[in-house]
C-alpha positions as CSV (number, residue, x, y, z in Angstrom):
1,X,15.7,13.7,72.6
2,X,19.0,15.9,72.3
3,X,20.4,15.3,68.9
4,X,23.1,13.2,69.8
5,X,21.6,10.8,71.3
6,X,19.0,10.8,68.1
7,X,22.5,10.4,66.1
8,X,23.6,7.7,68.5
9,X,20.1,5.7,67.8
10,X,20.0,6.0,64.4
11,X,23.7,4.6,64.0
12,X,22.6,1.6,66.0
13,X,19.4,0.9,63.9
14,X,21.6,1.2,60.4
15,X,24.1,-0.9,62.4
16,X,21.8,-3.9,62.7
17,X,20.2,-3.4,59.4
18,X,23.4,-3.4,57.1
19,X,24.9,-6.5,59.5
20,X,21.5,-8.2,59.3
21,X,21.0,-8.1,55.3
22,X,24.9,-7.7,54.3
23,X,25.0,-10.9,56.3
24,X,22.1,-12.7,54.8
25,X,23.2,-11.5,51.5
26,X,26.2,-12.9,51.8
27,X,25.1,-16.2,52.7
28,X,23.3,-16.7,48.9
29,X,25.6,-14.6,47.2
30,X,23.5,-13.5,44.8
31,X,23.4,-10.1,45.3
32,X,23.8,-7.0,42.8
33,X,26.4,-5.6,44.4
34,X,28.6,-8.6,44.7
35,X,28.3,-8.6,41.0
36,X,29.4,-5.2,40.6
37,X,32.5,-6.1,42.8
38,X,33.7,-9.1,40.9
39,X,33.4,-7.2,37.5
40,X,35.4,-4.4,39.1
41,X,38.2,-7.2,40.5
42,X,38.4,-9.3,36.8
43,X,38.4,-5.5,35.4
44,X,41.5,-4.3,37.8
45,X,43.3,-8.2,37.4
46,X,46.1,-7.2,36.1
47,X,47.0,-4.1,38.4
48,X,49.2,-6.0,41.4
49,X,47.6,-4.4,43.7
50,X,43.8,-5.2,42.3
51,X,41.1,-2.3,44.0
52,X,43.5,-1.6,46.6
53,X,44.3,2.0,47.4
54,X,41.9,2.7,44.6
55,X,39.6,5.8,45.3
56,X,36.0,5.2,44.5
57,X,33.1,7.6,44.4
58,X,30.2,6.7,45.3
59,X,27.3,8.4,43.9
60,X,23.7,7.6,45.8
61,X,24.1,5.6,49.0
62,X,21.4,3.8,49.0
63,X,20.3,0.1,49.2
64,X,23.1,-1.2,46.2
65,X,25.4,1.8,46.8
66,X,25.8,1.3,50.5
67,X,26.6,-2.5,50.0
68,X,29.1,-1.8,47.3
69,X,31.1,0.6,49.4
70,X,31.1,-1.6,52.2
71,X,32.7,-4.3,50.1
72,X,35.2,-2.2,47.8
73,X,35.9,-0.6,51.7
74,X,37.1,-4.3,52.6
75,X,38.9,-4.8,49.6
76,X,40.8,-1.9,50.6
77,X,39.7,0.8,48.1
78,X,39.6,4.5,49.2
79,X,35.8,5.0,49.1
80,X,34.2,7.8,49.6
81,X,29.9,8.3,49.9
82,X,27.9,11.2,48.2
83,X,24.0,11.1,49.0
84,X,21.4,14.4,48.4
85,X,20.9,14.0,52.6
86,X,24.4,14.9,54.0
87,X,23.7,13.9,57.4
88,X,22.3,10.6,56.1
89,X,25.6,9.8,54.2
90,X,27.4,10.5,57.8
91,X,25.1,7.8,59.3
92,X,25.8,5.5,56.2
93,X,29.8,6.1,56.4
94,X,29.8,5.3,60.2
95,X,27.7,2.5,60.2
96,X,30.2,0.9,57.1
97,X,33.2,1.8,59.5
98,X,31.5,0.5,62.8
99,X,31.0,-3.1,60.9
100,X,33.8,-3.1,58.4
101,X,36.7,-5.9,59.6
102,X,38.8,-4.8,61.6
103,X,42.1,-4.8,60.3
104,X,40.5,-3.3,57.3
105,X,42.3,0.0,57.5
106,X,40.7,2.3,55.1
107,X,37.9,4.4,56.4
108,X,34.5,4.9,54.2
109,X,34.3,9.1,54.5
110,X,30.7,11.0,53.7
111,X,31.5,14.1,51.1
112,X,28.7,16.7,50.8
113,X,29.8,17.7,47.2
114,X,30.0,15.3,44.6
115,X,32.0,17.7,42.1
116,X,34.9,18.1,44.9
117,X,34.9,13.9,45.8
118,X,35.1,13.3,41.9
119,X,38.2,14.6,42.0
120,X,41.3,12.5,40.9
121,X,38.9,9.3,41.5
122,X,39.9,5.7,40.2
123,X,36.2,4.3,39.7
124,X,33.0,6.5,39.7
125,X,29.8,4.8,40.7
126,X,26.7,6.4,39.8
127,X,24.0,4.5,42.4
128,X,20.8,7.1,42.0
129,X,17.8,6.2,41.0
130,X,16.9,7.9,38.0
131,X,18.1,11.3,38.9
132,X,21.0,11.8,36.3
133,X,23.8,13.4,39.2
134,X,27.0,12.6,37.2
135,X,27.9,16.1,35.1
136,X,30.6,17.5,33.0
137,X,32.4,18.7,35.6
138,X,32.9,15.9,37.7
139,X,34.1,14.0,34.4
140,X,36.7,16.8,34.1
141,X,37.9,16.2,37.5
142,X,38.2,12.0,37.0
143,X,41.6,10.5,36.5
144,X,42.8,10.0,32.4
145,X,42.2,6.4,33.9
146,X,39.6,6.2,35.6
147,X,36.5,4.2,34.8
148,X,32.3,4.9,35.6
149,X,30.0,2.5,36.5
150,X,25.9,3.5,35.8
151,X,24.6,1.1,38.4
152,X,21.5,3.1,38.9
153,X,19.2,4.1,36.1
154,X,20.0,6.8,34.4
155,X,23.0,8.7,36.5
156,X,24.5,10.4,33.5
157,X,23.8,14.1,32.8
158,X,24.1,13.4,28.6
159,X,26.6,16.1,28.3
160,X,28.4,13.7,30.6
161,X,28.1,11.1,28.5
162,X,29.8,12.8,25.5
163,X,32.7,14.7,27.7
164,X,33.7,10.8,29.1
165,X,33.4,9.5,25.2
166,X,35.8,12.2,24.2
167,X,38.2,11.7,27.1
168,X,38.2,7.7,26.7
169,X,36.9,7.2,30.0
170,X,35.0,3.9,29.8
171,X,31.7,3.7,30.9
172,X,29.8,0.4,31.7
173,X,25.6,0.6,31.9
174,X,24.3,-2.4,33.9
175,X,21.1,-2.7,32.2
């Protein structure tokens, strides 16, 4: 099997996979990741234009961070996927864009270092699981504004930790 058509079957299988539990998870709503989203929407309430044209990292594409950037994608956020398997997070970001809406015009884009696609971001999500990724000097490159979400277990490098406390970038834990 030449390698694109290996690329070609793999984006069909996550294809079917995200529309086939996005969609039942949708249907009971009871999902982390829409939990995540509505915290982020009260959070954002009063910017006009909500999580549009934010940019959000994503840290750790997985199961909850996949689902997440599909839906801040739809909401029209700038999103952008880091995962340790670069071709993996290709995959991930082209299966979001195959089954996003389509009049949903922001693109979910696969970055292979999570320093650079820190940079000037709205809203970092930490997604790993139990690997602390997030380090000092992706704090340093976060917006004075900007805002981190530990949705995985431990994503924090603790030198992080204290660089975002001393900068006054808020961090929420969801555990």
């Amino acid at each position: 099997m030449n390698p694109l058509t290996f690329e070609l079957t793999i984006t069909y299988i996550l294809f079917w996979y995200f529309l086939f539990y996005i969609t039942k998870w949708m249907k009971d709503f009871k999902g982390a990741s829409q939990n995540y989203y509505l915290f982020l929407t009260y959070y954002f309430n009063d910017d006009i234009r909500g999580l549009g044209g934010k940019k959000i990292t994503v840290v750790g594409a997985g199961n909850i961070g996949s689902k997440l950037a599909l839906i801040l994608l739809e909401r029209g956020s700038k999103v952008v996927i880091c995962r340790r398997d670069f071709n993996k997070s290709k995959l991930i970001a082209k299966t979001i864009n195959l089954i996003k809406p389509k009049n949903t015009v922001e693109k979910a884009i696969a970055h292979n270092d999570i320093e650079n696609a820190s940079k000037n971001t709205d809203i970092l999500i930490g997604a790993t699981s139990g690997k602390p990724t997030i380090n000092k000097k992706m704090i340093n490159l976060l917006k004075n504004t900007a805002i981190i979400i530990d949705a995985g277990k431990g994503t924090m490098q603790n030198d992080a930790i204290e660089l975002a406390q001393r900068r006054n970038i808020k961090i929420f834990r969801t555990d």
